[in-house]
N, C-alpha and C positions, 0 to 999 in steps of 0.2 A: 258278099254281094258288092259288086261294083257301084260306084257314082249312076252311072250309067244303065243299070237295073235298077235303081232304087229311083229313076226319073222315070224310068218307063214305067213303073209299078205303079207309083203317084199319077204318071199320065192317064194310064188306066182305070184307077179308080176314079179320077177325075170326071174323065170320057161318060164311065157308067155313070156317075151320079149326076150329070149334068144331064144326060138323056135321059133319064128315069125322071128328073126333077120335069126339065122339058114338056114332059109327057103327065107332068100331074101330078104325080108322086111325090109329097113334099114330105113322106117319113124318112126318106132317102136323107135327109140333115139329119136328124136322129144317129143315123147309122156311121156318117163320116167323119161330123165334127165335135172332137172331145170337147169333153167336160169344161176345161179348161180355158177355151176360145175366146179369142179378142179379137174384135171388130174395129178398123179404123174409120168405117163411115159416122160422115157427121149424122147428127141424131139416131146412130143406129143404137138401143137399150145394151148395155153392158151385159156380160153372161149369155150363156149358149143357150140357155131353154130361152130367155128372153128375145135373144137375135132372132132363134127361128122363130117364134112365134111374131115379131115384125115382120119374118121373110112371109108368114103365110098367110098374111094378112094386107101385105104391101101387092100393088100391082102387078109384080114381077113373078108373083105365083101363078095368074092366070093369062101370061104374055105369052105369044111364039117369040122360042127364041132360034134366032139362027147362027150357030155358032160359025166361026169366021177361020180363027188361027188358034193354036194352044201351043205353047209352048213351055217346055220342063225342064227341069235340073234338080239333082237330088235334094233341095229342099225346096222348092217353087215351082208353080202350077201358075202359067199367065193363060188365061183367058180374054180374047177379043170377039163379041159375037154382038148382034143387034137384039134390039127387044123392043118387041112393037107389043103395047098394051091393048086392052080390048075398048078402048076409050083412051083416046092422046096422043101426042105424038111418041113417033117411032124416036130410039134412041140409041147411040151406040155404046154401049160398055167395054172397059179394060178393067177386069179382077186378077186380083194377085191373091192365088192362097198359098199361104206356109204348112208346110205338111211334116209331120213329125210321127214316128212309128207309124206311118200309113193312113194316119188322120190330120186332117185339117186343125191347125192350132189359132190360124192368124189369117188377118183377111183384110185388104186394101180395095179401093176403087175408085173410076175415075168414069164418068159417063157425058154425054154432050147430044144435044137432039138431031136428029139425024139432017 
């Protein structure tokens, strides 16, 4: 498998799990991000069961989100997309996931109010 398939395949799972998440679905982390995972947001709780359980409980579980740009390469997933919460201001997001065997291992982010 090419560089070049292993971006699209990441892009992909990417794609689905942000829509699905989108759309409410927050077992969809479950499914993506291994065991293993490392968060570099500030005060986000260390370890995966931990993380998600911040993701589904932070306002970003029940925000639209409007994705913007994704862009991929065989080990990185940039996402640029807004998130308007259901109470606050709207905000724009830039995540970086690191994807390893077809899962998310690592995760950066950088957001600014719109």
């Amino acid at each position: 498998m090419t560089d070049f398939d292993v971006a699209e395949e990441n892009k992909a799972k990417f794609l689905d799990a942000f829509g699905r998440f989108a759309a409410g679905d927050t077992s969809v982390l479950v499914e993506i991000v291994r065991e293993d995972f490392v968060s570099h947001t500030p005060g986000a709780p260390p370890g995966r069961d931990a993380w998600i359980e911040f993701i589904k409980a932070s306002p970003i579980a029940t925000a639209e989100l409007e994705l913007l740009h994704v862009i991929a390469d065989a080990e990185f997933v940039v996402a640029h997309y807004q998130l308007t919460p259901q109470t606050g201001p709207a905000e724009v997001v830039v995540d970086i996931w690191r994807f390893e065997a077809g899962l998310i291992v690592e995760h950066w982010d950088v957001s600014r109010p719109l």
